[in-house]
C-alpha positions as a Markdown table, in Angstrom:
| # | Residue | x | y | z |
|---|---|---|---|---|
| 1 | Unk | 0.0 | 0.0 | 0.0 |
| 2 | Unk | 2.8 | 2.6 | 0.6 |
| 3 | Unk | 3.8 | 3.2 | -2.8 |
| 4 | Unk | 2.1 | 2.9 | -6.7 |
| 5 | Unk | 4.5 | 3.2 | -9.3 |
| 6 | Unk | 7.1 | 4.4 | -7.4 |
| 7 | Unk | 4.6 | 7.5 | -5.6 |
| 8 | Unk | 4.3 | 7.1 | -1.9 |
| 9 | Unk | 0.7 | 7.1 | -0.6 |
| 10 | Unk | 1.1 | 6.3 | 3.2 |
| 11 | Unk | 2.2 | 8.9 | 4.4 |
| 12 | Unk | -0.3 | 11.0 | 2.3 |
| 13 | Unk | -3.1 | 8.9 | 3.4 |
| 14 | Unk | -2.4 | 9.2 | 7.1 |
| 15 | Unk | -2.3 | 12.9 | 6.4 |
| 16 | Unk | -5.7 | 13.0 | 4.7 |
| 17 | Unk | -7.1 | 10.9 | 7.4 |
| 18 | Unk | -6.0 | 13.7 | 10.3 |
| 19 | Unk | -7.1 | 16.6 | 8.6 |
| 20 | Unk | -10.7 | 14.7 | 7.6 |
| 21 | Unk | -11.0 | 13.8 | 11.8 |
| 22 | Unk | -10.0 | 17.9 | 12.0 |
| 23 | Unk | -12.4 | 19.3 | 9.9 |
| 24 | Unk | -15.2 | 16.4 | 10.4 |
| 25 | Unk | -14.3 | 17.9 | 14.1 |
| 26 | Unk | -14.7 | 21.8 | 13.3 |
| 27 | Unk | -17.7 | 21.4 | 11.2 |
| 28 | Unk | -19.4 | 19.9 | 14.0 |
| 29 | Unk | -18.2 | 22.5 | 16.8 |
| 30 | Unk | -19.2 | 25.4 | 14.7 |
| 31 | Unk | -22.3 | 23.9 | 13.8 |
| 32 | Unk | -23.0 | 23.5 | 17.8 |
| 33 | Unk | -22.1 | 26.8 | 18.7 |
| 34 | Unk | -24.2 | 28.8 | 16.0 |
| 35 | Unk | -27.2 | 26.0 | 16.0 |
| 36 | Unk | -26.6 | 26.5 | 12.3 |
| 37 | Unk | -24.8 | 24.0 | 9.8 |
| 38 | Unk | -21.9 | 26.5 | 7.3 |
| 39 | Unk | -21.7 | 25.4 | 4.3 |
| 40 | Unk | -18.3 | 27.3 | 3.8 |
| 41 | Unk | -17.0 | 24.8 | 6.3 |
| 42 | Unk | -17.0 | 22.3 | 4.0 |
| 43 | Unk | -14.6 | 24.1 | 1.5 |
| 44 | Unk | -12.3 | 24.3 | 4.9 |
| 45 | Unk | -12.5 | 20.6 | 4.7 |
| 46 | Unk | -11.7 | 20.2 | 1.2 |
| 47 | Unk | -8.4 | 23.0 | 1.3 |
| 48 | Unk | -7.5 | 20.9 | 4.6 |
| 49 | Unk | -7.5 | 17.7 | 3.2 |
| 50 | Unk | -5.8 | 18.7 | 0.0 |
| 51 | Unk | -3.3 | 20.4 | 2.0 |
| 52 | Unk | -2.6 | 17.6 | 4.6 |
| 53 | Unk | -1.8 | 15.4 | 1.5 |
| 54 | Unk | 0.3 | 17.9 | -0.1 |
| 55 | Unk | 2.4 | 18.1 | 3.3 |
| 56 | Unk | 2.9 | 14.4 | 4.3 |
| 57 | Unk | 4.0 | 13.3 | 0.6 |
| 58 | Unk | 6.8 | 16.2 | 0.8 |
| 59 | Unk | 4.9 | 18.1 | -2.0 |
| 60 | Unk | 6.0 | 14.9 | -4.3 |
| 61 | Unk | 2.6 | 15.2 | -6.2 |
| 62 | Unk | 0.9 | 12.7 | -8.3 |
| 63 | Unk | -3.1 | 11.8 | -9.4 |
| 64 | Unk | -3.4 | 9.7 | -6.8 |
| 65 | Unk | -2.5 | 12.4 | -4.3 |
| 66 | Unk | -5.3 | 14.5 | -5.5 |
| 67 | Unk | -7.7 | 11.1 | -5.5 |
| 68 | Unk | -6.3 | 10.8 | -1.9 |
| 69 | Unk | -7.0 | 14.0 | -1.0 |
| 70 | Unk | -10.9 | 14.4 | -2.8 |
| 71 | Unk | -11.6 | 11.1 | -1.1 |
| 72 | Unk | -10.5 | 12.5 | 2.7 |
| 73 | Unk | -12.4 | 15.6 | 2.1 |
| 74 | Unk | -15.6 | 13.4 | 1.2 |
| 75 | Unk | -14.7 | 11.6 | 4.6 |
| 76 | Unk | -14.7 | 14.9 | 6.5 |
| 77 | Unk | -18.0 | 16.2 | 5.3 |
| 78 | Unk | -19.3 | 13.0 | 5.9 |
| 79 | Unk | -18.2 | 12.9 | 9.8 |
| 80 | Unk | -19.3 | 16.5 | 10.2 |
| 81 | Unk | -22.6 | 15.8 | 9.3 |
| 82 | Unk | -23.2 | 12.9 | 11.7 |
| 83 | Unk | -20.7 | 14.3 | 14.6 |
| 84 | Unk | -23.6 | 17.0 | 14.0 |
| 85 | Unk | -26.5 | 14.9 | 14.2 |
| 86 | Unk | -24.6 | 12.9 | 17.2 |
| 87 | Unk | -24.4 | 16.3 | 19.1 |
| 88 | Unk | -28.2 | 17.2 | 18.3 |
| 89 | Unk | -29.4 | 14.0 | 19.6 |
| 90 | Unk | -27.3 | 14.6 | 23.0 |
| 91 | Unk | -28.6 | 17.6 | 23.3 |
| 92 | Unk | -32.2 | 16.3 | 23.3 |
| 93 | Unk | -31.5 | 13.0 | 25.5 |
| 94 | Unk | -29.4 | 14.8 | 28.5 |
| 95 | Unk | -29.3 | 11.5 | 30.1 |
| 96 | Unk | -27.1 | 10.3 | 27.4 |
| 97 | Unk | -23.2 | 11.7 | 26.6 |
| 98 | Unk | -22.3 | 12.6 | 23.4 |
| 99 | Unk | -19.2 | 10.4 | 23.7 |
| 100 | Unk | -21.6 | 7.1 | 24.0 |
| 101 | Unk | -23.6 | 8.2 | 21.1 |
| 102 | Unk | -21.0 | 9.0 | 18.9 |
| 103 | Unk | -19.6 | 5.1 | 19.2 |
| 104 | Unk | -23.3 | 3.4 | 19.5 |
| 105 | Unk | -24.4 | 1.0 | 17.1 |
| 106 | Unk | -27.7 | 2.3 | 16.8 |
| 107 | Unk | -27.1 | 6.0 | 16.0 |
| 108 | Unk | -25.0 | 4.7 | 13.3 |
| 109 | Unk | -27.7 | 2.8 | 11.9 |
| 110 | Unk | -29.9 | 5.9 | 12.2 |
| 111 | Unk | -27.8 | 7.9 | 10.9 |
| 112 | Unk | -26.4 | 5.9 | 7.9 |
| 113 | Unk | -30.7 | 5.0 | 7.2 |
| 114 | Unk | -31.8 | 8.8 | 7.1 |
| 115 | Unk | -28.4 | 9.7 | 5.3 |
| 116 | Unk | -29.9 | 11.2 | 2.3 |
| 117 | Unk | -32.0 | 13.3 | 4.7 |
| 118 | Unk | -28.6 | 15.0 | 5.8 |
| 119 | Unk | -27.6 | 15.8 | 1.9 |
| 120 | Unk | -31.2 | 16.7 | 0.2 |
| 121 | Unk | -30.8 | 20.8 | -0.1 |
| 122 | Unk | -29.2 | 22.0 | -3.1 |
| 123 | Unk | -26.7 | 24.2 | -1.2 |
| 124 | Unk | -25.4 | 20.7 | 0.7 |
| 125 | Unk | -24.5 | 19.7 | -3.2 |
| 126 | Unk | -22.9 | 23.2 | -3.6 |
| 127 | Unk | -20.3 | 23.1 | -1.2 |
| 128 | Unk | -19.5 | 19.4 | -1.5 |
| 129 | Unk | -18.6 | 20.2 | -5.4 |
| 130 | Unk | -16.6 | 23.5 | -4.1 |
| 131 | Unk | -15.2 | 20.9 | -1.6 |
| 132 | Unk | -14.3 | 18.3 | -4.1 |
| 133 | Unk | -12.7 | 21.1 | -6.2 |
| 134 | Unk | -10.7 | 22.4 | -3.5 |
| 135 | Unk | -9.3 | 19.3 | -2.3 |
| 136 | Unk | -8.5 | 18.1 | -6.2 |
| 137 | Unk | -6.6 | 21.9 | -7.3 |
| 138 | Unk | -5.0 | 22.9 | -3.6 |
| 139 | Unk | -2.4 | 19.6 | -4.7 |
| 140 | Unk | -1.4 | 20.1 | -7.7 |
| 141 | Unk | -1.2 | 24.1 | -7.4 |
| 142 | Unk | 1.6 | 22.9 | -4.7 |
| 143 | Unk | 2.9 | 21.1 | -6.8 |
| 144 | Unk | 4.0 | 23.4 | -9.5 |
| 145 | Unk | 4.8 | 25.7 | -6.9 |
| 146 | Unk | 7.2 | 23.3 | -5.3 |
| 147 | Unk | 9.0 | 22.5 | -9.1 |
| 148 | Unk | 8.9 | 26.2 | -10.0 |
| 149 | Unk | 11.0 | 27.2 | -7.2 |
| 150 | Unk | 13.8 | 24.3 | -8.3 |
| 151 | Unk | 14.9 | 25.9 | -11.2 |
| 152 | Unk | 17.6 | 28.3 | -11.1 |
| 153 | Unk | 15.8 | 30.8 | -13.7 |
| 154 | Unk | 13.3 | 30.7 | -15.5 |
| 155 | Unk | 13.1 | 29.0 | -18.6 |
| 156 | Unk | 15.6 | 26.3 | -17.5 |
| 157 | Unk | 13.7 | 23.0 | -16.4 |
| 158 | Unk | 13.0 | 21.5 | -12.9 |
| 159 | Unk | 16.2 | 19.2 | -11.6 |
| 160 | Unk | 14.8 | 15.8 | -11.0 |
């Protein structure tokens, strides 16, 4: 699993993974404290993700980083909603901690049944494409970065 034709992807998915828990994390805490889900929050997720990836593969960038990256971003939207919906339902069963809930069987059965409930407004589709796009461009616009400032002027080639 750690490399594909000579690109390394474990570090880069380990990366992706940390900064989906992150922003899956954020999107939930900001949604607590305003009572309001931000859509904006999930273009955070998508830079994050798309960053992370850049970072832990040394800015050594291939399509499968970007993949890695879109795929992570997808993850963190995805645990923001239900970290969400697993604060909301605390709130309403006091007698019940949001740490049990988020681990219960049942609330991830509820949560993965009513799923599409959680992605029906057009905006939801909005920012998961701005998202998406985010997490895909914020890799490779490293990337070029990163070769660009190799060469020593500027019409001379990259050193490999």
């Amino acid at each position: 699993m750690e490399e594909k034709q000579g690109v390394k992807i474990g570090m880069p998915i380990i990366g992706g993974l940390i900064a989906a828990i992150l922003g899956g994390v954020v999107w939930a805490a900001i949604a607590a404290m305003t009572e309001y889900e931000v859509g904006l929050i999930a273009i955070l997720v998508g830079v994050l993700c798309g960053y992370a990836v850049v970072l832990f593969s040394n800015k050594k960038i291939a399509t499968v980083h970007k993949i890695i990256a879109v795929v992570f971003a997808m993850v963190g939207i995805l645990l923001g909603k239900y970290l969400t919906v697993v604060y909301f339902t605390s709130e309403l069963f006091t007698d019940v901690s949001m740490l049990t809930l988020i681990f219960d069987g049942e609330m991830i059965s509820a949560f993965a049944e009513t799923i599409k409930e959680y992605f029906s407004e057009p905006t939801d589709w909005l920012f998961i494409v701005l998202a998406i796009v985010s997490a895909w461009q914020i890799p490779g616009r490293m990337a070029k970065t990163s070769m660009a400032s190799e060469a020593t002027t500027p019409d001379q080639a990259p050193r490999a």
